[in-house]
C-alpha positions as CSV (number, residue, x, y, z in Angstrom):
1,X,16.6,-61.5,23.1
2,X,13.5,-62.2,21.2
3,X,11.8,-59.8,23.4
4,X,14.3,-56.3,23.0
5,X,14.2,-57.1,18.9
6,X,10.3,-56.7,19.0
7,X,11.0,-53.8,21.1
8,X,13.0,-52.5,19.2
9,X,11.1,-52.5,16.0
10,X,8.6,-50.3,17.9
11,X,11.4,-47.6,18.3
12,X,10.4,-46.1,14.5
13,X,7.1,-45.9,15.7
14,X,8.1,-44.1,19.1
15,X,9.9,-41.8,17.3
16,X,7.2,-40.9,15.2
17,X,4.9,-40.0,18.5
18,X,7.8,-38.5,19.9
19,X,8.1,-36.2,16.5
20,X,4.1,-35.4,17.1
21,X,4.2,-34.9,21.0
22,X,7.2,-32.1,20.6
23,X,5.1,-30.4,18.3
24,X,2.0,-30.4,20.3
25,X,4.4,-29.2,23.0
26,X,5.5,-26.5,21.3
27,X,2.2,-25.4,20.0
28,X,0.7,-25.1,23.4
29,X,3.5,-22.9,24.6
30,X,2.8,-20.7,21.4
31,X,-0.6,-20.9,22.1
32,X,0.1,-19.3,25.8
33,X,3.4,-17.2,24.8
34,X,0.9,-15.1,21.8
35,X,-1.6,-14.3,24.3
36,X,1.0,-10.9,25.2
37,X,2.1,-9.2,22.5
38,X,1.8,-5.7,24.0
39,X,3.0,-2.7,22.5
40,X,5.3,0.0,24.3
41,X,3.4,2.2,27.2
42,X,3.7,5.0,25.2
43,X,2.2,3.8,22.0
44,X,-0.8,2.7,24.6
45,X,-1.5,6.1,25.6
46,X,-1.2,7.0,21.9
47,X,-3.5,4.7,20.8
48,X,-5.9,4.7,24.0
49,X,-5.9,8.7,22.7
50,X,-7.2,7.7,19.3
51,X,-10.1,5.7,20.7
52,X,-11.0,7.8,23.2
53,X,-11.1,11.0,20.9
54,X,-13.2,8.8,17.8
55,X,-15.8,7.8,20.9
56,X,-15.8,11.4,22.1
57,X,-16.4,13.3,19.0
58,X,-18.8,11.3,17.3
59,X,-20.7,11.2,20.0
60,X,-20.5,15.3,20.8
61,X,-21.5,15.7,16.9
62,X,-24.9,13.9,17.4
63,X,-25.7,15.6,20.5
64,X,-24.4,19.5,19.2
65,X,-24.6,19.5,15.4
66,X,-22.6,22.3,15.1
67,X,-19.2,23.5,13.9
68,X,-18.0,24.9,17.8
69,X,-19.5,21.1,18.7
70,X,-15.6,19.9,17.0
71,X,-13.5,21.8,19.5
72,X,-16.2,20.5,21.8
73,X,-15.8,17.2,20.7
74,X,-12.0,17.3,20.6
75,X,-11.9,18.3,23.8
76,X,-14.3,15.9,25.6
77,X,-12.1,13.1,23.7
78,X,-9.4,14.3,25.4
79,X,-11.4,14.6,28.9
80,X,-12.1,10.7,28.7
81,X,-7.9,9.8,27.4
82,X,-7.1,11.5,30.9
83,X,-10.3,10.0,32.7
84,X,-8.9,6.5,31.1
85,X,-5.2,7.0,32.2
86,X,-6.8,7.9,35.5
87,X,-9.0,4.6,35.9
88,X,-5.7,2.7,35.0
89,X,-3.4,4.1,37.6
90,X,-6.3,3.2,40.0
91,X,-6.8,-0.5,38.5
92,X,-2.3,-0.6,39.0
93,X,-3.3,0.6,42.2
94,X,-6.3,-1.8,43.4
95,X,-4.5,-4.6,41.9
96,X,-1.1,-4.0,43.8
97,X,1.0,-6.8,44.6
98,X,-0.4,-9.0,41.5
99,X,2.5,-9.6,39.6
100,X,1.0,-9.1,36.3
101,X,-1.4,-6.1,35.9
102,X,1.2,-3.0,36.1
103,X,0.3,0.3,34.9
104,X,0.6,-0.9,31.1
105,X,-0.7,-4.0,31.2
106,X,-4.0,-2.3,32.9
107,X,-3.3,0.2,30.1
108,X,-3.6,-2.2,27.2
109,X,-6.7,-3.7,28.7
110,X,-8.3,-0.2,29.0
111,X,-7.3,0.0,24.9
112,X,-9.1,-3.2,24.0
113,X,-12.3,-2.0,26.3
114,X,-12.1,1.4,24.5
115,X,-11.6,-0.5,20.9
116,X,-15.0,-3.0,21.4
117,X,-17.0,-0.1,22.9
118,X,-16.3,2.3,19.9
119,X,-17.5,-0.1,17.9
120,X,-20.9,0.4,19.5
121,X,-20.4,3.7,20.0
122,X,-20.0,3.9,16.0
123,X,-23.0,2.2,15.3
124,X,-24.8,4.4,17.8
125,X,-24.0,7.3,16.1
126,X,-24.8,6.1,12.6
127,X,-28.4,4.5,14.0
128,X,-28.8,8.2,15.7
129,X,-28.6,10.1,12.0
130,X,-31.2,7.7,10.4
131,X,-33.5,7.3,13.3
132,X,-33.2,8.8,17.0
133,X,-30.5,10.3,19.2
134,X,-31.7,8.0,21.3
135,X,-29.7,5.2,20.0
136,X,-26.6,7.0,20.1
137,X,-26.9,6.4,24.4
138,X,-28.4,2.7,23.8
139,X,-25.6,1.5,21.9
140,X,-23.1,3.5,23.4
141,X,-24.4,2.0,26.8
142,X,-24.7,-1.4,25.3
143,X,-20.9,-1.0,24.5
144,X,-19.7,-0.1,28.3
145,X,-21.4,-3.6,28.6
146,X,-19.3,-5.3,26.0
147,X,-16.5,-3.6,27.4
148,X,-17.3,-5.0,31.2
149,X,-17.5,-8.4,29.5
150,X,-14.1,-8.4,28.1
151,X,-12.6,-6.7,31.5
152,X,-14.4,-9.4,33.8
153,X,-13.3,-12.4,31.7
154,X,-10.1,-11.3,31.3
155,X,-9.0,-10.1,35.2
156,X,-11.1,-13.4,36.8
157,X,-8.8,-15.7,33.7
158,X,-5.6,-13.6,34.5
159,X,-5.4,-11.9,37.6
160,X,-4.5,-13.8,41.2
161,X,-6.1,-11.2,43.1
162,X,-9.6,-11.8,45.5
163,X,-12.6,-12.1,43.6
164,X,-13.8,-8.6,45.1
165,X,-10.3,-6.6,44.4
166,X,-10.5,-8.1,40.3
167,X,-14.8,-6.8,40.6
168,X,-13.6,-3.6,41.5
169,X,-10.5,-3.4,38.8
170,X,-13.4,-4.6,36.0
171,X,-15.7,-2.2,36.6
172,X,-13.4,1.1,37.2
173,X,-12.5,2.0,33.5
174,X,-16.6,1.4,32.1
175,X,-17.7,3.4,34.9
176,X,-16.1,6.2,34.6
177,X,-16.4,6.4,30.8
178,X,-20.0,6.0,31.3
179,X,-20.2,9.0,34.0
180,X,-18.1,11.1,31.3
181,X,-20.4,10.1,28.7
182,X,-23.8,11.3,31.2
183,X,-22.9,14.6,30.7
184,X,-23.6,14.5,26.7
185,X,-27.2,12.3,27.7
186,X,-28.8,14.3,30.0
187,X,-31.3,15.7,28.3
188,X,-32.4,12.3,26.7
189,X,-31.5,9.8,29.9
190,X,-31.4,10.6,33.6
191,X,-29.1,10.0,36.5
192,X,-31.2,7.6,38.1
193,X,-31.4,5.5,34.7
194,X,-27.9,5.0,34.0
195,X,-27.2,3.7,37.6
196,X,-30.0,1.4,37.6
197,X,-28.9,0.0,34.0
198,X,-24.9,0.0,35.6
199,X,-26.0,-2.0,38.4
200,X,-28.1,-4.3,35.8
201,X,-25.0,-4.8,33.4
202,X,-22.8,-5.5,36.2
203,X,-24.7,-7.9,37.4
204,X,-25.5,-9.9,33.6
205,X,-22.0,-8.9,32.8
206,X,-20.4,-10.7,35.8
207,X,-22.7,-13.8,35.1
208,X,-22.3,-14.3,32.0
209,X,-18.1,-14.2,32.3
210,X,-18.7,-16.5,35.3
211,X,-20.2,-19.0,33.4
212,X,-17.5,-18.8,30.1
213,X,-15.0,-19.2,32.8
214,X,-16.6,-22.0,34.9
215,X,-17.2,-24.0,31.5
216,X,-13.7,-23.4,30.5
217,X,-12.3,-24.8,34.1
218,X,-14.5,-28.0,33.3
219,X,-11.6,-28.5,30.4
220,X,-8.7,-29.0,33.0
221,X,-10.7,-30.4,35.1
222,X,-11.7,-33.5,33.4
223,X,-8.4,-33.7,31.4
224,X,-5.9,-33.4,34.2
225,X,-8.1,-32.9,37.2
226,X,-6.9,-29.6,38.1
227,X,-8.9,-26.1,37.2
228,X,-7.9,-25.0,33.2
229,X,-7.5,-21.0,34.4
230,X,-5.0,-22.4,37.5
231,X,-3.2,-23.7,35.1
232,X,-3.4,-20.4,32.6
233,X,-3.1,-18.2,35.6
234,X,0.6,-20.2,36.6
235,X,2.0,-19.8,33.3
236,X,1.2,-16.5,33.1
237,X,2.9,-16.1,36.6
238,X,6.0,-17.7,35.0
239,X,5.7,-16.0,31.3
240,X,5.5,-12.4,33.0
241,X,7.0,-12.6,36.2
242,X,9.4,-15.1,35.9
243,X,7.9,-17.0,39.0
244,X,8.6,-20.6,38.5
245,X,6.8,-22.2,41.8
246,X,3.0,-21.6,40.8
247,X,3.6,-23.6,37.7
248,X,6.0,-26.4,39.2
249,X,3.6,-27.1,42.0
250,X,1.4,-28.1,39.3
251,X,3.7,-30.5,37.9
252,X,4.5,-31.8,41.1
253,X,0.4,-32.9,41.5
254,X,0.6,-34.2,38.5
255,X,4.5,-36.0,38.5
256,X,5.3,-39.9,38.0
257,X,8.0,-40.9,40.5
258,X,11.2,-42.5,38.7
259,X,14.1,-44.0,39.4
260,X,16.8,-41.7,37.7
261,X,19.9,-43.0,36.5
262,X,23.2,-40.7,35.8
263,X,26.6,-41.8,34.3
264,X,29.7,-40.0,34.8
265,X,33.3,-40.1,33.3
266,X,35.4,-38.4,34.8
267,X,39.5,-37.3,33.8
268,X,42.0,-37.2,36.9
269,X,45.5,-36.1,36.3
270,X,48.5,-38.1,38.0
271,X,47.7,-36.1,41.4
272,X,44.7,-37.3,41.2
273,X,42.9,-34.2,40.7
274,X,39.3,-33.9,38.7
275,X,40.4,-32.2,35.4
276,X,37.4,-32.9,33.5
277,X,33.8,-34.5,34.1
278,X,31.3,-35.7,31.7
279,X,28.1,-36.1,33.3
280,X,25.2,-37.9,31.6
281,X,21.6,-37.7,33.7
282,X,18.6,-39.7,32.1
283,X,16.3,-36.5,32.5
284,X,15.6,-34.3,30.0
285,X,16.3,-30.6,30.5
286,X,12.5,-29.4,30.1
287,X,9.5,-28.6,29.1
288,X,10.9,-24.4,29.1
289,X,11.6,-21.1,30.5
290,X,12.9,-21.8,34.3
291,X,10.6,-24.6,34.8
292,X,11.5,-27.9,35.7
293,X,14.8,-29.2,34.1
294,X,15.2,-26.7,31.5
295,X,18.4,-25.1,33.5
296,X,19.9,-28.8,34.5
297,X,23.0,-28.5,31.9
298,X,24.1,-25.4,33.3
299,X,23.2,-25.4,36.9
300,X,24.7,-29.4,37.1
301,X,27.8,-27.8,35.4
302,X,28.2,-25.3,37.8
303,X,27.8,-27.7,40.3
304,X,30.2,-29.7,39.7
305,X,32.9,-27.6,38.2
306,X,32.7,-25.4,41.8
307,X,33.3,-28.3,43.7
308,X,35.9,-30.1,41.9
309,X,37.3,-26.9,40.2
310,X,37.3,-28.8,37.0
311,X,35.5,-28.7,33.6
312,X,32.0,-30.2,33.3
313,X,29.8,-30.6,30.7
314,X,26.4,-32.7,30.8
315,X,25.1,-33.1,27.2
316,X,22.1,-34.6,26.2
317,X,20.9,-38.6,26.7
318,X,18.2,-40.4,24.7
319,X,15.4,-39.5,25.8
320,X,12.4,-37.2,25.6
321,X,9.7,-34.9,27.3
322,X,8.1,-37.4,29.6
323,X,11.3,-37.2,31.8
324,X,11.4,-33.9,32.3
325,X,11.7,-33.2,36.2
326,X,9.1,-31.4,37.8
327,X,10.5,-29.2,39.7
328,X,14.1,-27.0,41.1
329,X,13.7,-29.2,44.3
330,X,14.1,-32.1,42.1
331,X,16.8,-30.6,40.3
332,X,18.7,-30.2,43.5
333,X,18.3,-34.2,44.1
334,X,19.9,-35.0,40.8
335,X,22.6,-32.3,41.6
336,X,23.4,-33.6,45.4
337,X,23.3,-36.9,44.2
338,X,25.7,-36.4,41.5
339,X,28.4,-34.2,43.5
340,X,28.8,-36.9,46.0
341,X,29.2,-39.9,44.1
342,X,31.1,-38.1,41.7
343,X,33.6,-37.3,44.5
344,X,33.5,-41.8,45.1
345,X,34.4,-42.1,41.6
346,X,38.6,-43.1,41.4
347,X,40.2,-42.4,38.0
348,X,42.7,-45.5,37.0
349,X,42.3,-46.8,33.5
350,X,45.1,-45.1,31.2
351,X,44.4,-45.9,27.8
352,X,41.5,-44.5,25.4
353,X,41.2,-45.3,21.7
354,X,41.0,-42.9,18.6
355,X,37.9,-40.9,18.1
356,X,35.8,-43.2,15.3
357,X,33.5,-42.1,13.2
358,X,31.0,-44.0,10.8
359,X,28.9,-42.3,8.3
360,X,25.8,-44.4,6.7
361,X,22.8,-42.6,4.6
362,X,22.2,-39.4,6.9
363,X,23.1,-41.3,10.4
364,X,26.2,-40.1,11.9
365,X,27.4,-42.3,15.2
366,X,30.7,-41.4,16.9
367,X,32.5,-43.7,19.0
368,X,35.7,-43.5,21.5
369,X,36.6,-46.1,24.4
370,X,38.3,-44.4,27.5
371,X,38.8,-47.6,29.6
372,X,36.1,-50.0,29.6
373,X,33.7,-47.0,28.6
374,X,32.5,-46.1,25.1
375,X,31.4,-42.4,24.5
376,X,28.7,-42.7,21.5
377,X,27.5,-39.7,20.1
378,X,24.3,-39.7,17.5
379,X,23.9,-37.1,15.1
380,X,21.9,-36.8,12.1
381,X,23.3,-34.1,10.5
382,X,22.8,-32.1,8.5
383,X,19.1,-33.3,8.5
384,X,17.0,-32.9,11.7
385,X,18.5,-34.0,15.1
386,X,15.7,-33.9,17.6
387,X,15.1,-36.4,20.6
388,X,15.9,-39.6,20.1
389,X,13.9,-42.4,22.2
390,X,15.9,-44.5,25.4
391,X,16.0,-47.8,23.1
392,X,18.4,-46.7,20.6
393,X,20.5,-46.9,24.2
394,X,19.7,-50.3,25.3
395,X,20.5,-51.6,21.9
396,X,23.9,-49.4,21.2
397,X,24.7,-51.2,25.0
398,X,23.5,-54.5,24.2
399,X,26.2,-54.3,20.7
400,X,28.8,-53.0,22.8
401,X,28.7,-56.0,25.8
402,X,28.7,-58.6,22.4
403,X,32.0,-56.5,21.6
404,X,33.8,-57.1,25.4
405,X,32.8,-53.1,26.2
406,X,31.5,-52.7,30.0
407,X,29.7,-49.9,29.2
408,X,29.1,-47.0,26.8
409,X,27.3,-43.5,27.3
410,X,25.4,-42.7,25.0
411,X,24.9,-39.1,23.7
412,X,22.3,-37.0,21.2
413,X,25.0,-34.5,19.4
414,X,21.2,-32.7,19.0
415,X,22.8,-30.1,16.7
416,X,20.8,-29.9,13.9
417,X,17.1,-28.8,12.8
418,X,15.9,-28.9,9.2
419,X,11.9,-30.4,9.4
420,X,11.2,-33.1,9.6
421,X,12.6,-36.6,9.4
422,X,11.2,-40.4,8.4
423,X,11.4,-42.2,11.9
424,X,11.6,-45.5,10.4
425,X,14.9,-44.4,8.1
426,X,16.6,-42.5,11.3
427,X,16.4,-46.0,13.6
428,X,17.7,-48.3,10.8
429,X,20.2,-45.8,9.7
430,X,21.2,-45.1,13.7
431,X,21.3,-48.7,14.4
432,X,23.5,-50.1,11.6
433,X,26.3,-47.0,11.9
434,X,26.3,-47.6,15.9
435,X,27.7,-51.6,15.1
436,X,30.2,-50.6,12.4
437,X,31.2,-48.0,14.3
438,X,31.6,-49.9,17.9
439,X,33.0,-52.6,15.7
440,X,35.9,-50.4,14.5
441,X,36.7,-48.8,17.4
442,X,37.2,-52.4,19.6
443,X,39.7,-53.0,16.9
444,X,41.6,-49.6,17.9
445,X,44.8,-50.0,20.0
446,X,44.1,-48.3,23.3
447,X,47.0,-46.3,24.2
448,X,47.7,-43.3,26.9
449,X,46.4,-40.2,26.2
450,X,46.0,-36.3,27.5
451,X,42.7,-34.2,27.9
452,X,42.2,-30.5,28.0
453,X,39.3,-28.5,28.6
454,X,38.2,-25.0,28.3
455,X,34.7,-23.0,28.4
456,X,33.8,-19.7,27.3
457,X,30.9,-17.9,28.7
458,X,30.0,-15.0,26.3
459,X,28.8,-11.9,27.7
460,X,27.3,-11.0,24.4
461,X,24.7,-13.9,23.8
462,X,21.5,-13.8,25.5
463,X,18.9,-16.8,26.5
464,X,16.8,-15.1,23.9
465,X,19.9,-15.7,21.2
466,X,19.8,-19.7,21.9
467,X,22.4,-19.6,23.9
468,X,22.2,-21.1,28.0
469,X,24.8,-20.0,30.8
470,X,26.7,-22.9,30.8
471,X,28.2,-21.1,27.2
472,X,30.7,-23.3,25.3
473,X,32.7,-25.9,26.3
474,X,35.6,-28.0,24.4
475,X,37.2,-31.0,26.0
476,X,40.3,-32.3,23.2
477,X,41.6,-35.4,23.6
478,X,45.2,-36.4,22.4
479,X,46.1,-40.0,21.5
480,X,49.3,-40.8,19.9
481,X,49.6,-38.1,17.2
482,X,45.9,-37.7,17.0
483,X,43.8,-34.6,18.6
484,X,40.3,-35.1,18.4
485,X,37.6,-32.3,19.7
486,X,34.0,-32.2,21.5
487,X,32.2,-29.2,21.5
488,X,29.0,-28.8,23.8
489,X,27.1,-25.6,23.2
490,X,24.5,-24.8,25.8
491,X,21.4,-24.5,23.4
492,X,18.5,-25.9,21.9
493,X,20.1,-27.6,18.3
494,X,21.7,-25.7,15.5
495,X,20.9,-24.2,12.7
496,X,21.5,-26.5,10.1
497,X,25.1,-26.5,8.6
498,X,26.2,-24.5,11.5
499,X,27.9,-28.1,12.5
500,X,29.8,-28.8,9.4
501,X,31.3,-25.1,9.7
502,X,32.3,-25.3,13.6
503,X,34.0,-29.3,12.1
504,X,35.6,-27.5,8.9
505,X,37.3,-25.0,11.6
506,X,38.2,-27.6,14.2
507,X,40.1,-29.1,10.9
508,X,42.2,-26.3,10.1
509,X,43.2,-26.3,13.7
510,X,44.7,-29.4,12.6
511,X,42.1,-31.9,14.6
512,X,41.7,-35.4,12.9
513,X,37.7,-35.5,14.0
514,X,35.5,-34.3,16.7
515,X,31.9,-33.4,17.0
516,X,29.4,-30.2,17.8
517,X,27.1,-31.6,20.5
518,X,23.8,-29.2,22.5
519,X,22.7,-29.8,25.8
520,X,19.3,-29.3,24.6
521,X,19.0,-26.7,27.2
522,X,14.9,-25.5,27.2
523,X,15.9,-22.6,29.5
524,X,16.1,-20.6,26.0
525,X,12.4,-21.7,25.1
526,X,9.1,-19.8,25.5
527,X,11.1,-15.9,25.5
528,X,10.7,-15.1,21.8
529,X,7.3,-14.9,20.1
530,X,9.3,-16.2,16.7
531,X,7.8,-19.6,15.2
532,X,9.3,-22.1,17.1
533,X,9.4,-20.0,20.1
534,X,13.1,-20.2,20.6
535,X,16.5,-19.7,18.6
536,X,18.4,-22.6,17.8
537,X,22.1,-21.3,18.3
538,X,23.2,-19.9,14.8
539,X,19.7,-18.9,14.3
540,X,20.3,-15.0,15.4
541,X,23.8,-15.8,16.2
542,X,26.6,-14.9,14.0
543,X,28.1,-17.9,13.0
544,X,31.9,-16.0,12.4
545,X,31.8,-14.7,15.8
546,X,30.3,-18.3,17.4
547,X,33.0,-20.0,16.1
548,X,35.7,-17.1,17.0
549,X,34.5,-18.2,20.2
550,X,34.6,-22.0,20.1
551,X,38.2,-21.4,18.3
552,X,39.3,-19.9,21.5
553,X,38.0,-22.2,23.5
554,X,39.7,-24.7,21.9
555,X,43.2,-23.6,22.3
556,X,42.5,-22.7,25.9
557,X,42.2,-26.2,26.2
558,X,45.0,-27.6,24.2
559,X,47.0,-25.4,26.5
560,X,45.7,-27.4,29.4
561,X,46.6,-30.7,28.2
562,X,48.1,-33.3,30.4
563,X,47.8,-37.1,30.7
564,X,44.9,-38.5,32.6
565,X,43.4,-41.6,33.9
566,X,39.6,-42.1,33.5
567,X,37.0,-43.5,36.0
568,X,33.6,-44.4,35.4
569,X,30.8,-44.6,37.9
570,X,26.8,-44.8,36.8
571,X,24.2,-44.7,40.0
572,X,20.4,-44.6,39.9
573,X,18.8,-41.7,42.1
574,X,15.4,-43.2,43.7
575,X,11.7,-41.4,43.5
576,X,12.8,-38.8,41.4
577,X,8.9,-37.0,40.3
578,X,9.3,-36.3,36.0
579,X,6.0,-35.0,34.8
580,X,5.8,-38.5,32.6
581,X,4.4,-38.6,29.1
582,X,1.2,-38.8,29.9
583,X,0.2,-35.8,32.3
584,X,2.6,-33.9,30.0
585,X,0.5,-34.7,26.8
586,X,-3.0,-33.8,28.4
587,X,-1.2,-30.3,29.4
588,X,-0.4,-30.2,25.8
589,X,-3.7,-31.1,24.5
590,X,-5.3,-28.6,27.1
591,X,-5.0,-25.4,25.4
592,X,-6.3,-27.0,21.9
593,X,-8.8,-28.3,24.1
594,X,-9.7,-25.4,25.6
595,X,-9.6,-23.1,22.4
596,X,-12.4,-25.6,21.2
597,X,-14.7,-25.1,23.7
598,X,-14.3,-21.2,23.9
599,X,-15.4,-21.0,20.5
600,X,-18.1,-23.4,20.7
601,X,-19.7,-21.2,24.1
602,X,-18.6,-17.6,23.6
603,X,-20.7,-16.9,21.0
604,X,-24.4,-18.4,22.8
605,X,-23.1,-16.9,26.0
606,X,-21.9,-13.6,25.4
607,X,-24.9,-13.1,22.3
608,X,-27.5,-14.0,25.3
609,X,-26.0,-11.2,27.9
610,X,-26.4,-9.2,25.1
611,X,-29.8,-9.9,24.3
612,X,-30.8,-9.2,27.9
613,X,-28.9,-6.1,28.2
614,X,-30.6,-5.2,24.8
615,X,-33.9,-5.7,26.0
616,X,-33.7,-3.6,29.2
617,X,-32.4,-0.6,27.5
618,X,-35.7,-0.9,25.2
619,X,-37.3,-0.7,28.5
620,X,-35.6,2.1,30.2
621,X,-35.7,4.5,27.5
């Protein structure tokens, strides 16, 4: 006893790590997710045009001071835009079957090359009208470089092509910019001079971009022993193409094995058919996108309510990011695991208590016994509801066994996000409202009751809204007079005061209580570039039409109503690999990690290739 009570003083402390962790979480998927804010194809070409025409007239003017030198100009702008668009089609074309470099994604590289080596070009011009033409083809030269800098670092970090296929794709666009260029420099560089000095810059170019990138590796390496760009190059994968495997088999290297527990309650009618399940898996549906756990809600929902032809709903435990699985295939172990002893599991108690609810400070704790099972729901609402650490479980179990309960499940509501809150306040709070609140409801007569359950799948909400495929779901419960409501949502929180409208409506339906509970679904994280990365559901939402929704589901499953018996069945699910807290918070601290270094060595690196390219022009002209 002594032992859990120092434990669980440590839970305020938890939390606060847990608070720190999620945020470092989602500030390295931000970090990755900003890297590809690309505009439309079209505004590419556009601005590609712009570049290419700024480059090619400044330079014309220097050469041919005249006014026919404009049109000329003009036109050889236009010359390179079509050149460029050229070299990028080629670049789609050499880098075929890599799932990221299409025609526009080579396009956008081509604009940033075209962007840097203006700059150069620019200066060129401006050094050629106070000194020498001359330096208009030394720094326009100087700025092919530059460009080959940026296209080498950026295909060898990206692109999962062969070394030699990603060589070629670099050096496609610079070339043939510099070969347009030759035709305005011949009479102040030859032929033979601009080859040797492109086979020079290749050559310093490529080194020095092998070196940024080998130093940057060295980050991943010694935090997680695995290469920083495989780790890049796998979320990319999965950011762009949607390609989950690259980045779970990293996950899987770096996994804990754990032995996973899952509770189920499930409703049987008097022919002893599943009605309604409630599945409860201590994993938590993460880290985001398709990777891991993120889909677990909605593809264990599915799961279960195609084999059973029932209603399922699996909302959220206490726990947090270090047991997220690792991968699909250890998705499918929770979900086989879970359908057959689901199928073991025989429905016989008859009697459930009313839905309790205890209020104290900003803690919220929810309580009803079906049999010898409690359902406890936490919520903090309307203040922040994030994860909430596995203790708070042990001890609302712990209560409930002093109070003659066998068992309770205990469940995040998760619905809703408002900053941030003091950890130490939450615990205390959570604590004290879970003991009034199992102390009131052992008090309740247990008496026979009927559940119905609904859900609604709209068509018109997207991942991108908040809002998963598992949709809404309502289970009511009817004891004695009393109709009580649980809503699961499958999303990432709400918006706060989203709750207390979906509760207000539930009340005009003439419920007595209920509560709004997420799955916590991360399936709808790492799609928007918006500051959190996701939408909490309400967030782009309309809340009038959400709850339209959630009204209807309701009433679809009042109409279902029928008397039930409940059975109750938890089983643990052996070496089960979740990345674990650890391995998951060096890949967090990676990209900060990373950053760090890259702007600690780009500057030395880069400035030195620069310097040598420098000093061979000076020699060759």
């Amino acid at each position: 006893m002594t032992g859990f009570l120092i434990k669980t003083r440590l839970v305020g402390v938890n939390l606060a790590v847990d608070e720190i962790f999620n945020q470092r979480m989602d500030s390295a998927v931000k970090h990755y997710s900003s890297l590809f804010a690309l505009p439309a194809y079209n505004r590419i070409v556009a601005y590609t045009t712009v570049a290419c025409v700024t480059g090619g007239l400044s330079s014309a003017l220097v050469f041919h001071p005249a006014f026919e030198s404009l049109i000329l100009g003009f036109l050889f702008g236009f010359a390179i835009t079509l050149i460029t668009l050229l070299s990028n089609s080629m670049v789609a074309l050499v880098l075929k079957g890599d799932p990221i470099y299409d025609v526009r994604r080579s396009a956008g590289l081509s604009l940033f090359s075209w962007i840097f080596w203006d700059i150069f070009t620019l200066m060129g011009v401006g050094a050629a009208v106070l000194f020498a033409t001359e330096w208009a083809v030394k720094l326009c030269l100087l700025g092919s470089s530059v460009a080959l800098i940026l296209r080498f670092t950026v295909l060898y970090a990206t692109s999962s092509m062969s070394y030699k296929r990603i060589f070629v794709a670099a050096v496609i666009q610079p070339y043939f910019g510099v070969a347009a260029y030759a035709a305005l420099w011949l009479s102040k560089i030859s032929i033979e001079e601009i080859i040797l000095y492109s086979a020079y810059s290749s050559a310093i170019c490529f080194i020095s971009s092998f070196a940024f990138l080998s130093l940057i590796n060295r980050v991943g390496k010694r935090i997680v022993n695995i290469p920083s760009l495989s780790i890049f190059k796998a979320f990319l994968l999965n950011w762009i193409a949607d390609l989950n495997t690259p980045f779970e088999d990293i996950l899987e290297e770096l996994s804990v094995e754990r032995d996973i527990e899952v509770s189920m309650l499930k409703f049987g009618n008097q022919k002893s058919e599943t009605k309604v399940a409630i599945i409860l898996p201590s994993v938590h549906p993460g880290p985001f996108k398709n990777i891991g756990s993120s889909f677990l809600p909605s593809m264990l929902k599915k799961a279960v309510e195609q084999k059973f032809n029932c209603v399922a709903c699996v909302p959220l435990g206490l726990l947090g990011h270090d047991l997220d699985l690792a991968s699909h295939l250890q998705n499918q172990k929770i979900i086989d695991q879970t359908l057959k002893s689901l199928e073991d599991v025989e429905t016989f108690e008859v009697g459930a208590t009313p839905l309790v609810r205890v209020r104290n400070g900003f803690a919220t704790v929810c309580c009803q016994i079906f049999g010898d099972v409690g359902l406890v729901t936490f919520s903090l609402a309307p203040k922040t509801t994030e994860d909430l650490p596995q203790e708070l479980a042990y001890y609302v179990n712990m209560v409930a066994r002093n109070y003659g309960i066998n068992s309770c499940m205990v469940v995040n509501a998760h619905n809703s996000i408002n900053g941030f809150v003091e950890p130490q306040g939450v615990i205390e709070s959570l604590k004290t409202a879970a003991s009034l609140c199992l102390k009131e409801t052992v008090s309740a007569s247990k008496k026979p009751f009927r559940v119905g359950a609904s859900t609604i799948l709209p068509k018109n909400f997207s991942l991108k809204d908040g809002m998963g495929p598992g949709g809404i779901t309502s289970i009511v419960v009817e004891v004695g007079p009393q109709k009580f409501a649980y809503v699961i949502i499958d999303g990432n929180n709400l918006v706060s005061g989203l709750r207390e409208k979906i509760i207000s409506s539930l009340n005009e339906l003439g419920f007595s209580g209920g509560e709004v509970l997420t799955t916590d679904t991360h399936s709808v994280n790492a799609l928007t570039l918006t500051p959190r990365g996701y939408n909490p559901v309400g967030e782009v939402i309309p809340h009038d039409i959400l709850i339209n929704y959630i009204k209807e589901s309701v009433q679809e499953a009042i109409a279902k109503m029928e008397i039930v018996k409940v059975g109750h069945k938890r089983i643990l699910i052996p070496k089960v690999k979740v990345i674990g807290k650890e391995p998951l918070e060096k890949l967090c601290m990676l990209p900060d990690e990373t950053i760090k270094l890259a702007k600690k060595i780009i500057v030395p690196i880069f400035a030195t290739a620069i310097a040598f390219l420098t000093l061979f022009l000076l020699t060759l002209m």
